[in-house]
Structures are given as C-alpha cells and as structure tokens.
N, C-alpha and C positions, 0 to 999 in steps of 0.2 A: 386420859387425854386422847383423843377422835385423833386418827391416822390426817386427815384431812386441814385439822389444826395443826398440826405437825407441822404439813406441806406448806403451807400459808407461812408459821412461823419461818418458814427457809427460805420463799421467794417472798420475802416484805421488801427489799428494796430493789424486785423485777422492775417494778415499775419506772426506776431513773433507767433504765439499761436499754440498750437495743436489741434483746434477746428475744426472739420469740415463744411462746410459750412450750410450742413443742422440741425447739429444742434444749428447754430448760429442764424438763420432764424427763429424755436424755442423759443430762449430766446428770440429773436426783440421781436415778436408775445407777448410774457408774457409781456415785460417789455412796448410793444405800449396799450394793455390792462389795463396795470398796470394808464396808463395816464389816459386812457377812463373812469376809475373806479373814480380816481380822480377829473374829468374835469364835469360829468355827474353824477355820483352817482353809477352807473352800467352799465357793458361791454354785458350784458344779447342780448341783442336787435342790437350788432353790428358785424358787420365780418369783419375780418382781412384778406385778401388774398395778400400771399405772394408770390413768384413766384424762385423757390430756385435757378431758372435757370441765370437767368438773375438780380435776387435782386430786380425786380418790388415790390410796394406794394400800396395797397387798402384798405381803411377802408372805410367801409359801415354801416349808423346808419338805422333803420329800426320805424316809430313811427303811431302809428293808430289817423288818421284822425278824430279830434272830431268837434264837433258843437261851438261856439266858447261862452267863458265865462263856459265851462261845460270841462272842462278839469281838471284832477285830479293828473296827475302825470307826468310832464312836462319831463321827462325822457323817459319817454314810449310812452307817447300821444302829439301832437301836434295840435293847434284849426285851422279851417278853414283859416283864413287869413293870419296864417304864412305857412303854407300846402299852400297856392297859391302863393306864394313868391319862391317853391321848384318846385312846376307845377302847371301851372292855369290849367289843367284839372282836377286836385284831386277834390273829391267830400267826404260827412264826411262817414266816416267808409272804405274808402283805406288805402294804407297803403304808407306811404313817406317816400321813400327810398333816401337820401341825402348822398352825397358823402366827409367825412370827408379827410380835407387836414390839413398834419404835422403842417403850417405855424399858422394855429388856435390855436396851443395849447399855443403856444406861446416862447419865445426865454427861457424864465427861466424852463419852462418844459422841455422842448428838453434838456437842458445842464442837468439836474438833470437826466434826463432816460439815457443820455448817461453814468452819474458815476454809474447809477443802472447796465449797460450794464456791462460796463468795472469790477464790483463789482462781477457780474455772471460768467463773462467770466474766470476772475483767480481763482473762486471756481472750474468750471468745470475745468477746465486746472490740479490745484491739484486734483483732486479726480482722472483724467485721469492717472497721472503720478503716484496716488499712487496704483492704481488697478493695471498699468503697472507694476509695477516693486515690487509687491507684489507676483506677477504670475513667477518671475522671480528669486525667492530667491533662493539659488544654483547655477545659473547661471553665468559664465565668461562675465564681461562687462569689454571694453576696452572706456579708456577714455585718455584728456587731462587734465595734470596738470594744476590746472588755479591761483591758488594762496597758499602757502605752510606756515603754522603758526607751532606754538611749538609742539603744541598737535596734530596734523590733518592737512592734507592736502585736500583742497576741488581741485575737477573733475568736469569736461566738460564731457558727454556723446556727441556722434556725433550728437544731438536734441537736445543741451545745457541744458539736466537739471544738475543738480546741488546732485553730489556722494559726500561723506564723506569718506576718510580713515583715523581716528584714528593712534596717533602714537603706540598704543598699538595691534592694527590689522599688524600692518606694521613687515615683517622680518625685524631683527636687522640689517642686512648689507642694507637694502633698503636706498637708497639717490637719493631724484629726485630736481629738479628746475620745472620753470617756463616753461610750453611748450614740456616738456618732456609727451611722451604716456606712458599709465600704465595698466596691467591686474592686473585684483583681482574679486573675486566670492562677488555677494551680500550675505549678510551675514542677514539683518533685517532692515524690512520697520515699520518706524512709521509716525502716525500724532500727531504732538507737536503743539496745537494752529493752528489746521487748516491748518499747512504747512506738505507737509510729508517731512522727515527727512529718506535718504538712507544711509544706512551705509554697506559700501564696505570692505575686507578682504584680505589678503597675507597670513594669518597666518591659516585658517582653513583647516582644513582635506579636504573639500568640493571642494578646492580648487585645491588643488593634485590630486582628483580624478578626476575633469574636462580638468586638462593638461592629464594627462593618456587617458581622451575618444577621448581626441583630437589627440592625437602622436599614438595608438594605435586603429587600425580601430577594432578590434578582441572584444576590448571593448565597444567602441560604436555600434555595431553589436549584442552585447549580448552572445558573445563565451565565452567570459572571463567573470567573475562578479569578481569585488574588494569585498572583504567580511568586511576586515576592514582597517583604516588607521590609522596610530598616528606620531604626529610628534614634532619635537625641533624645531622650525621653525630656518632656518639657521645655524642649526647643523647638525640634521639625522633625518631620517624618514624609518619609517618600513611601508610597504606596503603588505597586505595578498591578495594573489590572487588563481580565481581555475577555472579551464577549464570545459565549458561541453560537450567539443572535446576530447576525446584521444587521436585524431591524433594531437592536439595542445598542446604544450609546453607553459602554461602559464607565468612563468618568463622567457623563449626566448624569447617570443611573444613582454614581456612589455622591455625586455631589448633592442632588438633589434639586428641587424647584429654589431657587433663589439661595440655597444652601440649606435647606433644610434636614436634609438627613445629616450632612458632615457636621453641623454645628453642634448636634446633641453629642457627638463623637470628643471635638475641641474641647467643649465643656469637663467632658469629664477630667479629659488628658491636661487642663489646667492649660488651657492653652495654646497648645502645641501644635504649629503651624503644619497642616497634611497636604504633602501636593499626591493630586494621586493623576498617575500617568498611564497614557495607554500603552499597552507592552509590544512591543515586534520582534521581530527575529534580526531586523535591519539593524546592526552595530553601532551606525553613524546614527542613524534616526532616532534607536534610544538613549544615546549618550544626548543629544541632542535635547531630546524631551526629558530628559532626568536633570540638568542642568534648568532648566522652568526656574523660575520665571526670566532668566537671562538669554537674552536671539543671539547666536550665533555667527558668524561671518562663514567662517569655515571648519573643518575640521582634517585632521591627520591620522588616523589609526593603524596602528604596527600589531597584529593579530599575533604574531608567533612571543612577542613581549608582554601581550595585553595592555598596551600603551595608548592614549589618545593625547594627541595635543590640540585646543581647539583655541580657535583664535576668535576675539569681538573686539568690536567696537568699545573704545577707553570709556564710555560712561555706563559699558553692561558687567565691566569686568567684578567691579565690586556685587553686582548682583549674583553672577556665577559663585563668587567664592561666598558667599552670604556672610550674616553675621557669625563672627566667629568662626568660619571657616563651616559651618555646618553643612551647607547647601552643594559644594565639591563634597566634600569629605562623603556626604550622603548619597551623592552621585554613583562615587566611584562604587560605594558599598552595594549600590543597585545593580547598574552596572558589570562589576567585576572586572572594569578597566582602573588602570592607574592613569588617573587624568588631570593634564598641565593646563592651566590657563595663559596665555598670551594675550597681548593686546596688536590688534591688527593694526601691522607695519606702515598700510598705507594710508591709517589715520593718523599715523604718528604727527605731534607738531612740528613744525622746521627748525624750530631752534630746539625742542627735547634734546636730550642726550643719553645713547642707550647706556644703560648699567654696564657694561662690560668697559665700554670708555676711561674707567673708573678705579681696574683693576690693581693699575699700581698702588691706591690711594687706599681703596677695601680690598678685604679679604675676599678670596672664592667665594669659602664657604658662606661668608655673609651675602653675598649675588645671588649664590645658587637658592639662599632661605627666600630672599626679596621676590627673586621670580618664581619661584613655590607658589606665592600670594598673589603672582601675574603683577606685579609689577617689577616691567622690565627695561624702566627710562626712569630718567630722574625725575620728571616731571607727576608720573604716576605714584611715585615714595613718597614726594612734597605733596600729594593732597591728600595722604591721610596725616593722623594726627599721632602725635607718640601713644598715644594711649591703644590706640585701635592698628598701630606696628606691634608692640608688645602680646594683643588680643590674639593678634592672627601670627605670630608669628614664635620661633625659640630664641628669641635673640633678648639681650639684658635689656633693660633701660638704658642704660648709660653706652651702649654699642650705636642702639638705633641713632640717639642724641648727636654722637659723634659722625655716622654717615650722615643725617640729612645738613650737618655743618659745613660737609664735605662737599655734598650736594649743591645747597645755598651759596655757595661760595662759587662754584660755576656760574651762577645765574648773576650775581654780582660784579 
C-alpha cells in the first residue's frame, strides 16, 4: 500500500473541515511522530518528510553502525549484521539510514493515529471558528434556519457552523420556520467544554447600528457617526446621530428621500418605529428633540440630579409619554436624564382639579404613579381609559377603578 494512499485514507473527511491543507500535513507529521515515539522509544533520530503538494510522505530512521554484541541503545545504534541486511556496504561507525514504511507499524497503530487525527483535527477546527467569530463580535451574520426549539433557534452560517439565537435575543414579532434566512449581529463567543458556543442577536442596539452602516453609505464612510442608540425592540427606537459635514443633513441623510433608506431598516426590525435625532451637546435641546414627536412649552433641568422636568401642552402629553410609556422611557435612556412630564399650568381648564386636591381621598403613592404618566389634574386621568392607566402605569385594575370614581364624583 503506496504511502500516498495511506495519506489520502487519513484526510478523507478534510474535505467537511475548515483546515487547510498545510496545516493538516502538520498534525499527520505530529501524530506519524507520535507512533515513532511509541514503536521505537524516540522520534529523535528520524525525519518525517511530507510533501504538502501532492500528500507524498517519507519517514527516514537514521542509526550508527556498531561492532556487533557492543551495541547499547538499539534505538539509536544498530550492530554490524543487521546494518548489512540495510546495505552490505555499511562498515561499523556509518550511519544506516533505513526507510521506514506505514505498513510496519502495523493495522492497530494506523486505526489508533487515525482517531488521534480526527481528535486534532476538531480541536483545531473549534479554536478556528472560535478565533473566527470572536473577531467578528458586532458584526451582521446572515444565516439559515436549521432547526427552531422553545427557547432558541439554532443557524446554518454559509460554512455550516452552528449560531444560536435565543428566544430572548429574538424581536417579539420575530417568527421563522425551517429553512427560512435570518440577519442578526453576534452578540458573544464562548467556549463551553471545548465547543465554542455563538450567540447571535435581533435585539441589540449593535444591531441597528449595522443596518444604519449598511442603508446609509454617509455612515459607513465616517460623515455621520451614531453617537448613541436605545431601543424597545419591536416598539421604538431612538437613534442620536451628528454630521461632520455641514454641508450634510444627518437625519435626511439616515432618513433618506421620502424614507427610503429608514424603511428597509423598519422592515426588518418588524416594524419598529426609529426617530433618529440630531445629537447636541445642549441638555435642554436634546431632551427636547429626544421627546419627538411631542412640542414642548418649556422645560426645567437640575444637572447635579440629572433631573428634567418638561412641561406641554394637555394634547402633547400623551404623545411625550408615547404608547406604553416607550417614547419618555426612550428618552430618558438617550438622554441620561430622569425626565417628568407635566402638563402646562396655564393651559389648565378652569374647572380641572389638580391631583393633589385629592389627597385625603388617594393615596400619595397613587398621585405620585398618575403624575409619573404626566397626569396631574383629574381631568387628564378621566381621558384615558382603564385599560391604557393599567398600560402605562403600576397600579391594579381595581385601584385605578376606584380613583377615577373619586375623580367623577367631583365632576358630578
């Protein structure tokens, strides 16, 4: 049997692997050593020559010719009459150089270095794909759904490793099957017992910002820089953005002509309402524009508390606090202020009655939840509805039920 079919029988299934040939050729070398060491005692005294071209291979043992019965270390030294069995011209003190072949070592060695092989060969493969894809954290990987359980959906890479998305990474409208393509940003490479473990994203900020470099050349160019993101995954997202063009319009830029770059963004994100704002250094101005799409009347900021309190107009207030509270909550998170909505005093109706009026009848803590939501008269409690107090607020069913009773009963 040809040294060369040897080789071939030991790298038959190189071809699913990510290894490249040379350093496959490499581990042969370690793992045909590895026998030598075994078979003889020491690899010292022999050469391996591989040939990466073609997969040739040659072992060579190398042993000094002695006088014969005076030999000491049958590994290293060899006596006269078996040195004439290699070449009757050796004489004592050459050197016999003998050509070691696979078929010696014997059938159970071969099959043992071959699971030493295949044993190497998947350690290198995982360290490959964890160094890969540790260099790649932030990055947009597009993959195949390959099999979808409660918790996690496991992915196909186009080199079939093997991605994770959590159902907890996953936007809430996300629903894929079997076979279906999916984007999502790595999010974090571990090794768990020797395997790495990818864990892929929908839901992080990193995530937004790679659809943005992608839909937006201005960004990927370095015109634009995103300064910060925050998001509801499949609610809203705020997006802070700043030019270091004048001549560029950084929210046209990322919106596009009639919305055409943001749209392919929403799309994916299943919806996801993106205000993207221009960034300042002005405290008032960006609390201001982070609050979008709701105008303002004024505002109050306490810098050593990181406190705002901004006041509007009673028909913006529901806008500021958006649905579900998203819209503030998103704010603050842009931001970095803790910020209260109000409704400006001197829109107040003349019969309204502030929430505080009240006290005997409610609790604090119930007031202080209601003006949380910016509403802070009775008249602004009475126009939502229990369902959308409950939404935006911590308070029971059956609490809310009772103050607007309380409420109504004023008005009566």
């Amino acid at each position: 049997m040809s040294n060369i079919n040897l080789i071939d029988s030991f790298s038959e299934f190189k071809q699913f692997k990510n290894i490249d040939r040379p350093t496959m050729m490499s581990v042969l070398e370690d793992v045909f050593r590895s026998m030598l060491r075994r078979k003889y005692g020491t690899d010292e005294n022999c050469d391996v020559i591989l040939n990466t071209e073609n997969g040739d291979l040659e072992i060579w043992r190398t042993r000094k010719v002695m006088e014969d019965g005076f030999s000491e270390d049958d590994a290293l030294e060899v006596e006269l009459a078996e040195a004439k069995l290699i070449d009757p011209d050796l004489s004592v003190g050459d050197d016999a150089i003998e050509q070691i072949t696979l078929e010696s070592f014997g059938r159970r060695a071969i099959l043992a270095a071959r699971q030493t092989l295949v044993s190497r060969i998947m350690e290198l493969e995982k360290d490959d794909i964890y160094k890969k894809y540790k260099d790649r954290v932030g990055e947009i990987v597009v993959g195949e759904v390959y099999q979808v359980w409660k918790k996690e959906i496991l992915i196909l890479d186009e080199e079939g490793n093997e991605l994770l998305l959590p159902r907890t990474e996953q936007i809430p409208a996300d629903f894929y099957k079997k076979g279906d393509s999916i984007r999502a940003v790595v999010l974090k490479v571990e090794m768990i017992n020797n395997n790495p473990k990818i864990i892929i994203s929908r839901i992080a900020p990193a995530f937004l910002q790679r659809l943005f470099e992608l839909e937006v050349p201005e960004i990927f160019d370095g015109l634009i820089s995103i300064k910060k993101i925050v998001r509801e995954p499949g609610e809203r997202a705020k997006v802070a953005v700043e030019s270091f063009d004048d001549r560029i319009d950084p929210v046209g830029a990322c919106v596009g002509m009639k919305g055409s770059r943001i749209h392919g963004i929403v799309r994916e994100l299943r919806n996801e309402n993106i205000d993207v704002i221009n960034y300042t250094n002005n405290a008032s101005l960006y609390i201001t524009r982070a609050l979008s799409p709701a105008k303002i009347t004024s505002i109050k900021i306490n810098e050593d508390k990181k406190h705002a309190s901004v006041f509007l107009k009673p028909d913006q207030v529901s806008l500021a606090i958006g649905k579900g509270g998203h819209n503030i909550k998103l704010a603050g998170k842009l931001t970095g202020y803790d910020i209260d909505v109000f409704r400006d005093v001197e829109e107040l109706d003349e019969e309204d009655v502030d929430l505080e009026e009240f006290s005997d009848e409610i609790d604090g803590w119930v007031i202080d939840e209601l003006k949380a939501i910016g509403c802070d008269s009775a008249k602004s409690v009475l126009a939502l509805s229990v369902d959308e107090l409950v939404k935006r607020t911590d308070l029971e069913e059956e609490t809310i039920k009772e103050v607007l009773n309380v409420l109504r009963s004023e008005f009566e």
